[in-house]
Every structure is written in C-alpha cells, then in structure tokens.
N, C-alpha and C positions, 0 to 999 in steps of 0.2 A: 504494500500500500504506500503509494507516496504521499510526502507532506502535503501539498494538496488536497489531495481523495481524505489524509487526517483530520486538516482543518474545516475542509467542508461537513465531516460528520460531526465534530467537536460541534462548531455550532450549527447544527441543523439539534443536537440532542441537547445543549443549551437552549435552541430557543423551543422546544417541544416539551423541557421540564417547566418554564417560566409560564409559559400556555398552560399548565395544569394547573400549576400554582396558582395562577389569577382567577382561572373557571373554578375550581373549587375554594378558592377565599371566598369572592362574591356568593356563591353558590351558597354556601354553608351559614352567612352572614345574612343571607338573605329567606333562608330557611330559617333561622332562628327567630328573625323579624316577622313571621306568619306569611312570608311570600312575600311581604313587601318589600319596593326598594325605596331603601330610607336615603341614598345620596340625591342631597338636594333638599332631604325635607325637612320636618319639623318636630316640634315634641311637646308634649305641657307636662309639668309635675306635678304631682298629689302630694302635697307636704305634709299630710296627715300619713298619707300611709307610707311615703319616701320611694314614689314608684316614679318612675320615666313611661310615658305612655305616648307610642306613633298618634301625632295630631295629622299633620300631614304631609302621608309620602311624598316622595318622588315617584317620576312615570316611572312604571317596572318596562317599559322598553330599554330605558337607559341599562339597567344592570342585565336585561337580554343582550344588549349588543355587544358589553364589554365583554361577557359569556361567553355569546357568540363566535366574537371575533377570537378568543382566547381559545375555543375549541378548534377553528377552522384552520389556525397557525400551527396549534397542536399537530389536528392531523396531516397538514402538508409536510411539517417539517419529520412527522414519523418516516413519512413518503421519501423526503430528500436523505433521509436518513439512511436509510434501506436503499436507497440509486446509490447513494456515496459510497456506502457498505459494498455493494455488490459489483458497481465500476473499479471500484478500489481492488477487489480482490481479484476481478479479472484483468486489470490492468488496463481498463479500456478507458478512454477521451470523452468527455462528455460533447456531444453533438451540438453545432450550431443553434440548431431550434430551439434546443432543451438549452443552451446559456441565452437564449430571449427569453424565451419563455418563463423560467424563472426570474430574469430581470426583472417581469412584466409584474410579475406573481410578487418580488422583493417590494418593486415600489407602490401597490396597490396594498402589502399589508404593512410597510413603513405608513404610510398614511391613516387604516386602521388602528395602529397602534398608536401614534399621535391621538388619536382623538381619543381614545377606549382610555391613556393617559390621564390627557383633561379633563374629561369626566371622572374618572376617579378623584382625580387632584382638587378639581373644584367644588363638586359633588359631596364630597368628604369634608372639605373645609364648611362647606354651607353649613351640613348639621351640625358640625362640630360647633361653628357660631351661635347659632341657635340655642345649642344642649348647654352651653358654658353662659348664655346670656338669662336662658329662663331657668336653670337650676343655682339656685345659692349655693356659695362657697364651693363650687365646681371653676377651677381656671383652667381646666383643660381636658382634650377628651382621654388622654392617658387615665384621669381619676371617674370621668364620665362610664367608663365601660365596668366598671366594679356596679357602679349603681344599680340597684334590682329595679327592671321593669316589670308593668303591668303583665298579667297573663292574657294573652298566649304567647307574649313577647319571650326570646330571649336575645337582652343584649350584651351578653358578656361576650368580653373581647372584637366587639364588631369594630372597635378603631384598628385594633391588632393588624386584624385579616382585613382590613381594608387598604390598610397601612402595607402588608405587604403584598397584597395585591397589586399594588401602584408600583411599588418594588420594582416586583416582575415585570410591570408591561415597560418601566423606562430599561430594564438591564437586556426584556425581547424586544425593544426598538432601538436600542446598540448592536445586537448579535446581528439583527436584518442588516444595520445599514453597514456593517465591515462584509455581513457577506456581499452583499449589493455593494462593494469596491471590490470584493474578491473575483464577482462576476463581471465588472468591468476590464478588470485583469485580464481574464478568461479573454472577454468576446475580444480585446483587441489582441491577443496574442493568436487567435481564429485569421482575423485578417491577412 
C-alpha cells in the first residue's frame, strides 16, 4: 500500500468516525429531549420544583439535517474507505472520473459540513443564552446540564454531546478539505 492509498484511508476513516460521533450526539441529545430539537430554543423554570422544562423548540429539521448530513459522510467515506483499502492492496491508480467525482462529492459535503457546523454552533449558543438568562444562579451551560428537567425531559449532559458534536463536524470539515487538496494533487498529477 503506498502512502497515498494510506493517507486516503487514514482520512476517509477519520472522517466516517466524526460522522458517527455527530449523528449519535445529536441523536441521543435529542432523544433525551422527547424528540425535540432544542438548538435554537427555549426553556422556563419551575423554581418550586427546580425543573428546566422545553418552552420552545427549535424546528426538529434542523437537528434532521445535521443527522443527516452526519450519516450521509459516514457512509461515503465507509465507501472511500473500502476503494482506498482495496486500490491500495491491489496497487491500482484511482481513475480520472473517480478523482472528479469525489472532488464533486469533497466540495458539496465541505459545504454541508459548514452549515450542519453553524447550526450546531449557533443553535447551541441560543439555548445556552436563554437557559443561563431564565435560570438563577446558572452562568453557564456546563452547570445548566446537571439541572433536572421536567419529565419526559432528559437533559443531562445535552451541552456535552452537543459540544462534541460541533467537535466533530469542525475536525470532519478539516479531514474533507486536506482530502479535497489531496485530490487536487491527484487530478493535476492525471494531466
């Protein structure tokens, strides 16, 4: 296998573990929350009982498409994983096509990933502002996520895993864009 065929698997299986990581943060984070998606929304406290209770979501599209886009990376880069694997072992050149084609594929989920980002980042901040502005003696969501919600709520550790959910998609919108130079490489060494 040459360093090539290495580093294209290297990250094709970095960016297929950060794709899980993110679909199952939000996933899980989102489950807890009764299906809803809280980035973006809102909260009021019961200071009798010390509960946090969702006032109001955010649209559950938004936590669909960072999902979404989180599974759909997954499974290409499972894919590019396995051509890398398999080119590599046989020693054979990746074709023409297949360095556009994943070009095409690199900068159409560089772009998914930028946004599925911002929504995380911004998404996240909103509640956080909210949960710190309508809960007393809360300055932040790191102390926010210990607080017991309402049932059927659960929001233990939703900064956590939301937090690294975001993680993931800025470290799999790094891996895309060195591969997306790697495949620049490629196509003009093609010419």
């Amino acid at each position: 296998m040459s360093g090539l065929h290495f580093v294209e698997l290297a990250l094709s299986v970095g960016c297929l573990v950060c794709g899980i990581v993110t679909a199952v943060s939000v996933t899980i984070t989102q489950g807890g929350l009764g299906g809803q998606c809280m980035l973006y929304g809102t909260v009021s406290y019961n200071a009798t009982a010390h509960t946090v209770q969702a006032q109001l979501p955010g649209p559950v599209s938004l936590c669909s498409f960072v999902s979404g886009v989180s599974v759909a990376v997954a499974i290409v880069c499972f894919l590019l994983a396995l051509y890398s694997l398999c080119s590599g072992c046989s020693g054979s050149r990746r074709e023409r096509v297949c360095v556009y084609f994943t070009l095409c594929v690199c900068g159409l989920f560089l772009l998914f990933l930028l946004v599925s980002g911002c929504i995380l980042h911004v998404g996240r901040d909103a509640l956080c502002r909210d949960i710190v502005d309508t809960v007393d003696g809360i300055t932040s969501c790191e102390q926010a996520q210990k607080l017991k919600w309402a049932a059927p709520f659960d929001g233990e550790n939703f900064y956590t895993r939301l937090h690294n959910a975001e993680t993931a998609v800025w470290v799999n919108l790094s891996l895309w864009a060195v591969m997306g130079v790697l495949l620049f490489v490629q196509k003009g060494a093609k010419k």
